[in-house]
SERO-4910 file (N, C-alpha, C, O; in steps of 0.05 Angstrom, whole numbers):
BEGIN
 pado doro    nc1    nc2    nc3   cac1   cac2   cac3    cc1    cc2    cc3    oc1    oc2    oc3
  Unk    A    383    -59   -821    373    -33   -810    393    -12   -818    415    -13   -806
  Unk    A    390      4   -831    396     36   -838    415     39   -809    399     32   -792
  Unk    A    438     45   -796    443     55   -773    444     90   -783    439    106   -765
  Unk    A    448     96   -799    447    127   -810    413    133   -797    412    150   -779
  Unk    A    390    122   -804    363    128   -798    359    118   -759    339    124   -747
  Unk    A    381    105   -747    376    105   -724    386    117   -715    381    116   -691
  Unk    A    406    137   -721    428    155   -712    412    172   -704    406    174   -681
  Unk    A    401    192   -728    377    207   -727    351    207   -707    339    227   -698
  Unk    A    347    183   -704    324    190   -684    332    189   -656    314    188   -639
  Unk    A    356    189   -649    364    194   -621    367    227   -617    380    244   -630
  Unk    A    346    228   -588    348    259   -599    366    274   -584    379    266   -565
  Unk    A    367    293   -591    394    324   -589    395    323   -553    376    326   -537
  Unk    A    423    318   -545    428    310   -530    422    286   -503    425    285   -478
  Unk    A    414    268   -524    409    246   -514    438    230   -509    457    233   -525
  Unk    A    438    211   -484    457    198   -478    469    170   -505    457    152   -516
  Unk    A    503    181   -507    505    157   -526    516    133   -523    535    127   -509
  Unk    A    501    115   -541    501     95   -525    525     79   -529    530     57   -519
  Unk    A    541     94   -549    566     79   -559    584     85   -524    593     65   -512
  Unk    A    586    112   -514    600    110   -494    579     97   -472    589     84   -453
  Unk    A    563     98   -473    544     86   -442    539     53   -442    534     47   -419
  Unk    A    538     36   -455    523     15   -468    519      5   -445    519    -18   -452
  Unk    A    514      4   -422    497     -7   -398    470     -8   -413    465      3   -435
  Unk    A    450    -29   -393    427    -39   -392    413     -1   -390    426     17   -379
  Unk    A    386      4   -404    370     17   -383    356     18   -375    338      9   -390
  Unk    A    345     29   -348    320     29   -331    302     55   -341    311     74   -330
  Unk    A    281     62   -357    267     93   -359    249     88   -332    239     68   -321
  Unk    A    248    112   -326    227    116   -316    211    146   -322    218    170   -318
  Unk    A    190    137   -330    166    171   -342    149    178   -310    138    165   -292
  Unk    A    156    202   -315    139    213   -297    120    233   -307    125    252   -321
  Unk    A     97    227   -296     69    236   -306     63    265   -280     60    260   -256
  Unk    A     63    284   -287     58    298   -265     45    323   -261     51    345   -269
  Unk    A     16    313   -242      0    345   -245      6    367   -236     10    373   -213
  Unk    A      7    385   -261     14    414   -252     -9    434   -272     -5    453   -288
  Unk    A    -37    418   -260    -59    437   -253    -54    462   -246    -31    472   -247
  Unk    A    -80    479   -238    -73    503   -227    -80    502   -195    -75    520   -179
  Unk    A    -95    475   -189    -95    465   -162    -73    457   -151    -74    453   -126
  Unk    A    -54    452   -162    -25    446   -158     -5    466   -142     15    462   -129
  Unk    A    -20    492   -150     -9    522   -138     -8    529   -117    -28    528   -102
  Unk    A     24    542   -109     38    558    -91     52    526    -74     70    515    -86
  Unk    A     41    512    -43     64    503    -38     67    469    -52     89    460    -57
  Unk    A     45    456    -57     44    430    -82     64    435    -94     87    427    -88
  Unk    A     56    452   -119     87    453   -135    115    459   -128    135    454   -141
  Unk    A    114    468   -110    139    474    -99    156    461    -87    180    463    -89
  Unk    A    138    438    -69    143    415    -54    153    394    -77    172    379    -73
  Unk    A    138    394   -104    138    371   -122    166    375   -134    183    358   -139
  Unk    A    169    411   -139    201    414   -153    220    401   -143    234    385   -155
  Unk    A    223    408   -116    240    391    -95    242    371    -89    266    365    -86
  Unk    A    222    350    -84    217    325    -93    232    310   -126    245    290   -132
  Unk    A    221    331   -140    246    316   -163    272    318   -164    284    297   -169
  Unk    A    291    347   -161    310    349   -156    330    330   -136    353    324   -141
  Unk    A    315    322   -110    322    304    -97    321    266   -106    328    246    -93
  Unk    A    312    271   -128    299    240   -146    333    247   -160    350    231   -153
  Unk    A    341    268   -176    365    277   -188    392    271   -175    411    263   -188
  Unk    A    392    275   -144    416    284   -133    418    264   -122    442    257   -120
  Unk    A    393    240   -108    405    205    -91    416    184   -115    433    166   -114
  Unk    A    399    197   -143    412    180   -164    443    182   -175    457    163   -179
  Unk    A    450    207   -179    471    213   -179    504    199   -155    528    194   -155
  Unk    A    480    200   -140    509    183   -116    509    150   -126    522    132   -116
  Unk    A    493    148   -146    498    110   -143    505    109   -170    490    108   -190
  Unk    A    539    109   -170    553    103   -205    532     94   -222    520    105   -240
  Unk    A    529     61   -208    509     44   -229    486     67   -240    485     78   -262
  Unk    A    473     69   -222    439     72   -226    443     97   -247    432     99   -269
  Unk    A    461    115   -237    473    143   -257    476    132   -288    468    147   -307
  Unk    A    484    112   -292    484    106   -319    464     93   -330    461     96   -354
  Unk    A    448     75   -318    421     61   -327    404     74   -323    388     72   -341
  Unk    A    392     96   -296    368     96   -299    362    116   -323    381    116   -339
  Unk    A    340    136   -333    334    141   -346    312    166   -340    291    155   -334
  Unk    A    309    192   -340    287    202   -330    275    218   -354    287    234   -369
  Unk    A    241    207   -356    229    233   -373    216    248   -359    221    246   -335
  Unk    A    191    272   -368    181    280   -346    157    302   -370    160    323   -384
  Unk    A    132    283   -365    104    300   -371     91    307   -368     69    296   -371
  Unk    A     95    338   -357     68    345   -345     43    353   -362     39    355   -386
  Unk    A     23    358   -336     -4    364   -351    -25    377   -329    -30    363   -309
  Unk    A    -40    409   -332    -46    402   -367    -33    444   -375    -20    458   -361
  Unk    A    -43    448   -396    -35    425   -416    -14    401   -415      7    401   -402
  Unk    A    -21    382   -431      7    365   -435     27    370   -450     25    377   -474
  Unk    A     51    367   -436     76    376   -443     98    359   -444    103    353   -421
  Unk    A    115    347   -462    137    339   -457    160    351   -438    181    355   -450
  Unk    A    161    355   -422    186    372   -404    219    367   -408    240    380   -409
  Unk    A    209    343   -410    231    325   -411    237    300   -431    217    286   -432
  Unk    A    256    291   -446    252    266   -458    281    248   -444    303    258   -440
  Unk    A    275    227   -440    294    203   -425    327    213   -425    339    209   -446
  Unk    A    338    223   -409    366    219   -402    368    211   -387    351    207   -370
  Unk    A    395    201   -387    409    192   -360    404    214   -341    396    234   -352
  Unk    A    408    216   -310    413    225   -295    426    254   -293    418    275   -283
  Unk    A    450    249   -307    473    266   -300    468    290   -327    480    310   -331
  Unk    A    440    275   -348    441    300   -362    412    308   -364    402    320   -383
  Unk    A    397    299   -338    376    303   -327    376    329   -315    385    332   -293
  Unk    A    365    350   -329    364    385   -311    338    383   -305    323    382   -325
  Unk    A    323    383   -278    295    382   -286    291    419   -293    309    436   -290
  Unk    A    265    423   -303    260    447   -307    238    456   -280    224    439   -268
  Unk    A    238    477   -275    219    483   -255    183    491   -267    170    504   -284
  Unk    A    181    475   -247    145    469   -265    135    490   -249    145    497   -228
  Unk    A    107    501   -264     86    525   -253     65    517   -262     60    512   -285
  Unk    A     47    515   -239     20    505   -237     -6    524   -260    -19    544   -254
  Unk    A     -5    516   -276    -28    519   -291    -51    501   -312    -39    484   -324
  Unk    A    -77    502   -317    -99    497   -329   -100    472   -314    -88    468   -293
  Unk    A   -122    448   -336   -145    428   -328   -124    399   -326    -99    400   -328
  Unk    A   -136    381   -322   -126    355   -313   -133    336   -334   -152    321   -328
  Unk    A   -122    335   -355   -117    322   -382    -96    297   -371    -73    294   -378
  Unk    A   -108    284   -359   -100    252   -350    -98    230   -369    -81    213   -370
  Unk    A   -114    233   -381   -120    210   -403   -102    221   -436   -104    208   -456
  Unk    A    -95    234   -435    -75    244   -451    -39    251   -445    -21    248   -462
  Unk    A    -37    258   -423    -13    248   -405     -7    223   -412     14    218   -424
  Unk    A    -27    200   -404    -20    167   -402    -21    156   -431    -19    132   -436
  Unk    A    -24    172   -445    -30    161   -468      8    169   -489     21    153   -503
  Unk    A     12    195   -483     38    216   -490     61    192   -479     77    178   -491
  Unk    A     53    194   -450     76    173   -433     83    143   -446    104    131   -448
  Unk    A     62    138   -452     64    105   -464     80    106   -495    100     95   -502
  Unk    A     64    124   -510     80    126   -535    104    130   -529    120    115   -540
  Unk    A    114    150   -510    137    157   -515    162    130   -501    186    127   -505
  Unk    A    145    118   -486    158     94   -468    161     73   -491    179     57   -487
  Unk    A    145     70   -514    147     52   -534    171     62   -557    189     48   -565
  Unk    A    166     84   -563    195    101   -575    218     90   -572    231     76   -588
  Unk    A    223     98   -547    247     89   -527    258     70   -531    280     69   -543
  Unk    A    241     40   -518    249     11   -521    265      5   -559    284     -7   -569
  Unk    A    242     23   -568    253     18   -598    289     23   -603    309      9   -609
  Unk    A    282     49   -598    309     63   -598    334     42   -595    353     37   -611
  Unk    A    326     26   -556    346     19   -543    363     -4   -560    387     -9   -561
  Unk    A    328    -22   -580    337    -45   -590    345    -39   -622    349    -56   -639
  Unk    A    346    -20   -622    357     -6   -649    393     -1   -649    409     -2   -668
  Unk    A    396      3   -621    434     16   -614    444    -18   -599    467    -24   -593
  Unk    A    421    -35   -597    442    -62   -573    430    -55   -546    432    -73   -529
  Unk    A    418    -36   -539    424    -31   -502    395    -48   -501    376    -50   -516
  Unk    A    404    -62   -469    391    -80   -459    368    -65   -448    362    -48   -464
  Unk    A    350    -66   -423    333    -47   -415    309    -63   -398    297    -83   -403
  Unk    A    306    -47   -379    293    -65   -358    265    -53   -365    258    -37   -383
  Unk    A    251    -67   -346    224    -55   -353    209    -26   -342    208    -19   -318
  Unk    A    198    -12   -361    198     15   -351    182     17   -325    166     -1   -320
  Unk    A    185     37   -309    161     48   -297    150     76   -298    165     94   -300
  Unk    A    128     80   -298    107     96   -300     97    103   -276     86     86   -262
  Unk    A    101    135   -268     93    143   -244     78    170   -252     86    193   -257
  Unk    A     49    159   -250     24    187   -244     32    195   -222     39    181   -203
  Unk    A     29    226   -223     27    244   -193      6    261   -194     10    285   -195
  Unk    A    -27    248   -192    -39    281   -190    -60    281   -164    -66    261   -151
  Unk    A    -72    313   -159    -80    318   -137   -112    318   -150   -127    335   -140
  Unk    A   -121    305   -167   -148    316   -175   -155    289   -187   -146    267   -181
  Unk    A   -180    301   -215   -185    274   -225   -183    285   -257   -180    308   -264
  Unk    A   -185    259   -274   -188    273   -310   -206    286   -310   -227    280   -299
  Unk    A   -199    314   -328   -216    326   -343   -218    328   -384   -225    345   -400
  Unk    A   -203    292   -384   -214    289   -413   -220    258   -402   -222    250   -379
  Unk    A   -223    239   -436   -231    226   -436   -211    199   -422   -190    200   -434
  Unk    A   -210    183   -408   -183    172   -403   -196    134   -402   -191    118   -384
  Unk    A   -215    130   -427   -231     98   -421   -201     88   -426   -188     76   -409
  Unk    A   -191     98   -457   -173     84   -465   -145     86   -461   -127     74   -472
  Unk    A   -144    108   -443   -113    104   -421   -113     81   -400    -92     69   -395
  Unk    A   -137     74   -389   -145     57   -373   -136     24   -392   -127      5   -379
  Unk    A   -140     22   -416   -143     -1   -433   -116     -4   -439   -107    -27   -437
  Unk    A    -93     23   -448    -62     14   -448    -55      5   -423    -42    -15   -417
  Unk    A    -65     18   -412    -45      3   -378    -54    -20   -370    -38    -34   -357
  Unk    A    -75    -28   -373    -82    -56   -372    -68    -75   -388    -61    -98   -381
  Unk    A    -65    -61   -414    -57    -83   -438    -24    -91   -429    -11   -111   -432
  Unk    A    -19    -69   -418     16    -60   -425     27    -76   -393     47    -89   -389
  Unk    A      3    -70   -370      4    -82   -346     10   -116   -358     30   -130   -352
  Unk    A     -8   -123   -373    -12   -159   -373     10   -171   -398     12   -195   -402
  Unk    A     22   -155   -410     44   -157   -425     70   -161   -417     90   -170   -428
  Unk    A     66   -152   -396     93   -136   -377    113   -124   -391    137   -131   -392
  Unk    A     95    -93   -411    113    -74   -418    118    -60   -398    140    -49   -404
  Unk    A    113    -53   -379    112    -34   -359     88    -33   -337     63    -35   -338
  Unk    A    108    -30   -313     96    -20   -280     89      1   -282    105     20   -283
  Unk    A     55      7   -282     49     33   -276     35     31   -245     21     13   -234
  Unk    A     49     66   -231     36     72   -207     28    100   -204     41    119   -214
  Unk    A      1    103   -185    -10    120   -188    -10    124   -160    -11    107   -142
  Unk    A     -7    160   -156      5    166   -134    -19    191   -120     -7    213   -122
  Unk    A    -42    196   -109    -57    213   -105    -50    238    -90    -29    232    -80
  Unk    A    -55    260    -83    -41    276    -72    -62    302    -64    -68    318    -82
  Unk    A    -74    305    -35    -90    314    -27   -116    306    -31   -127    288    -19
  Unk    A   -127    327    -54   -159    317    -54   -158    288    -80   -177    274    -86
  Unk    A   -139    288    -87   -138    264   -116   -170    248   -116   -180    238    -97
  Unk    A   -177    248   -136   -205    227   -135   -195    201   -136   -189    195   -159
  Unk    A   -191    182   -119   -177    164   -115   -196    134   -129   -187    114   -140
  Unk    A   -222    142   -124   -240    117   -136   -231    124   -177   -226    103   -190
  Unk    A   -229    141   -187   -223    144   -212   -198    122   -205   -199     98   -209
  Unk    A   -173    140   -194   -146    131   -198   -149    104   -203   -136     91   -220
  Unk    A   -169     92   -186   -166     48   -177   -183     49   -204   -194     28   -196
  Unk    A   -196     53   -229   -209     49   -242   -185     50   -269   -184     35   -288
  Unk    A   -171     70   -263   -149     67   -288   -132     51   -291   -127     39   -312
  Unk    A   -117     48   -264    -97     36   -257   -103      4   -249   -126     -3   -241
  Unk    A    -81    -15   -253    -85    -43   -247    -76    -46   -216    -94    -56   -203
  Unk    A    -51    -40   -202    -41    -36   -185    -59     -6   -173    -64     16   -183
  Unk    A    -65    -21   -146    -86      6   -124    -68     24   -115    -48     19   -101
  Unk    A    -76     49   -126    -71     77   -129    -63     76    -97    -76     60    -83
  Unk    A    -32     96    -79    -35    101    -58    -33    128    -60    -24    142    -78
  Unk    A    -41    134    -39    -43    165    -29    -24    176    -13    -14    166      7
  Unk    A    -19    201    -23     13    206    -16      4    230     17    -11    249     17
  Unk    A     15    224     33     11    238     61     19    262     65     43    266     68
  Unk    A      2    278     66      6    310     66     19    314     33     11    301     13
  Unk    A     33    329     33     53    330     15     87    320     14    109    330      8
  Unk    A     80    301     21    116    291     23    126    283      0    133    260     -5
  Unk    A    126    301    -13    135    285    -38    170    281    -46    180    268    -65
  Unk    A    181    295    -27    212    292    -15    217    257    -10    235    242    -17
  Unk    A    198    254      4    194    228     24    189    205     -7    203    186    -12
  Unk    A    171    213    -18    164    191    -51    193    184    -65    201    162    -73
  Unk    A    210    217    -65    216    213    -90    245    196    -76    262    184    -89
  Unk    A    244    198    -54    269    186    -35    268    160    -45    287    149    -58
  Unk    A    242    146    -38    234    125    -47    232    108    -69    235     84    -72
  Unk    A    222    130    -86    233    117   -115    265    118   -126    275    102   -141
  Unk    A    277    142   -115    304    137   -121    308    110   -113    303     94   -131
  Unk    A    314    101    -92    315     77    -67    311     57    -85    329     40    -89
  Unk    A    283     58   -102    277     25   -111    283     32   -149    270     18   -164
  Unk    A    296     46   -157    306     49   -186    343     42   -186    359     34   -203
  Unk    A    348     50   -154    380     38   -145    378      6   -141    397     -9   -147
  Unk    A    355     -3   -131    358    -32   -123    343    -46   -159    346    -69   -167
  Unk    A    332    -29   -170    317    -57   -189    339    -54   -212    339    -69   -232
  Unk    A    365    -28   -208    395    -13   -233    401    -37   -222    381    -51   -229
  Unk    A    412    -50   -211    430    -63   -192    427    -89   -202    447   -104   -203
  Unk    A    407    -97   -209    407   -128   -213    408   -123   -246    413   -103   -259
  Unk    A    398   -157   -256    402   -152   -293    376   -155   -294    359   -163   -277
  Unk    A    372   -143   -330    339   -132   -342    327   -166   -340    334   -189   -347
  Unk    A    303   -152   -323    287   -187   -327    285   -200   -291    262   -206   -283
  Unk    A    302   -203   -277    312   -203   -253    284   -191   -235    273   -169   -237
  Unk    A    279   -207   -224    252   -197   -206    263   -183   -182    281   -191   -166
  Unk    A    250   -159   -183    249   -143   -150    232   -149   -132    213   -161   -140
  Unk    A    234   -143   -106    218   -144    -84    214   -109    -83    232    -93    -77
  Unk    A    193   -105    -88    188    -81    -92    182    -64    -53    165    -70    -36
  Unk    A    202    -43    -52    208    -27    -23    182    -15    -14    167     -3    -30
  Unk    A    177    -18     16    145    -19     24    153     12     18    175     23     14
  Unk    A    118     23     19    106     56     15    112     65     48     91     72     60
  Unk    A    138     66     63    138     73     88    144     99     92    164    109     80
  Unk    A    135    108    101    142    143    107    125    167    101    117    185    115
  Unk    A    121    160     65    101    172     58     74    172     40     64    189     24
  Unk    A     66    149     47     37    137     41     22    140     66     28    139     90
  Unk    A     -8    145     48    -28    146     77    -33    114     66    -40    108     43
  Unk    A    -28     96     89    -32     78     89    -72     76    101    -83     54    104
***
């Protein structure tokens, strides 16, 4: 392999792996920022991620393995592509246009396939990704065959995808895409989620890639 042609595709300020060479954990976040998303949704959601930024940051380990991207939609947007933590800025999102779902999940996967490449291109080890939808609505494109990666990628075990509803979310779609049943996030706590996923990206950094988790119940802020 060319290491000159893998050099290159690590992109502009991406973490290196010559100084980092820990295992890594990505995790993509899928996230609607509709225009139903507007005034306190998005606002709640900014904060919710920043707080995903600042519990990771306190755990050495997890600071160096985990991994954050971040795509919203719609339109769909790369916001973000995978850093570590510490060179994780989120950007502040503003709620505008349609719910391009099936194009999100589709952006997310490619780019989650990228990645792995990358990792086994430099040596770094890498656990298995997860994939977290956040929207308050339902698709407004086609999403048969977002439904068909996550199944495929579910029974492969490239990746945990979860789907997170939020207010009015059409939740019978969400259980139709997803393999794992969509939960519904209570009120807007999304402070309370992202606590949570910090929580279980510190416990699944912690062990080695491969290593089964007991995945941390939806307490606090799931409508159960």
């Amino acid at each position: 392999m060319d290491e000159y042609i893998s050099f290159e595709q690590i992109p502009f300020g991406s973490d290196d792996f010559a100084n980092n060479p820990e295992s890594r954990c990505p995790c993509m976040l899928l996230l609607d920022t509709s225009t139903s998303m507007g005034g306190r949704p998005i606002q709640e959601l900014n904060d919710g991620i920043q707080t995903l930024k600042d519990e990771l940051l306190q755990d050495s380990l997890a600071s160096k393995r985990v991994e954050v991207a971040v795509v919203t939609f719609g339109p769909v947007s790369l916001e973000s592509d995978f850093q570590t933590v510490d060179n994780f800025y989120p950007k502040k999102l503003t709620a505008n246009g349609d719910t391009p779902i099936g194009s999100a999940i589709t952006m997310g996967i490619e780019l989650i396939n990228k990645r792995k490449q990358l990792y086994r291109e430099n040596g770094v080890g890498y656990y298995k990704p997860w994939i977290i939808l956040i929207t308050d609505g339902g698709p407004t494109d086609n999403w048969s065959n977002a439904a068909k990666m996550i199944q495929e990628g579910e029974q492969e075990n490239k990746f945990a995808f979860f789907a997170i509803g939020v207010e009015s979310a059409n939740m019978d779609v969400l259980s139709k895409l997803t393999v794992r049943s969509p939960i519904k996030l209570k009120g807007l706590m999304f402070r309370e989620f992202f606590l949570w996923l910090s929580s279980s990206m510190k416990m699944v950094s912690s062990k080695n890639p491969g290593e089964q988790t007991k995945l941390l119940p939806p307490t606090g802020w799931a409508d159960l």
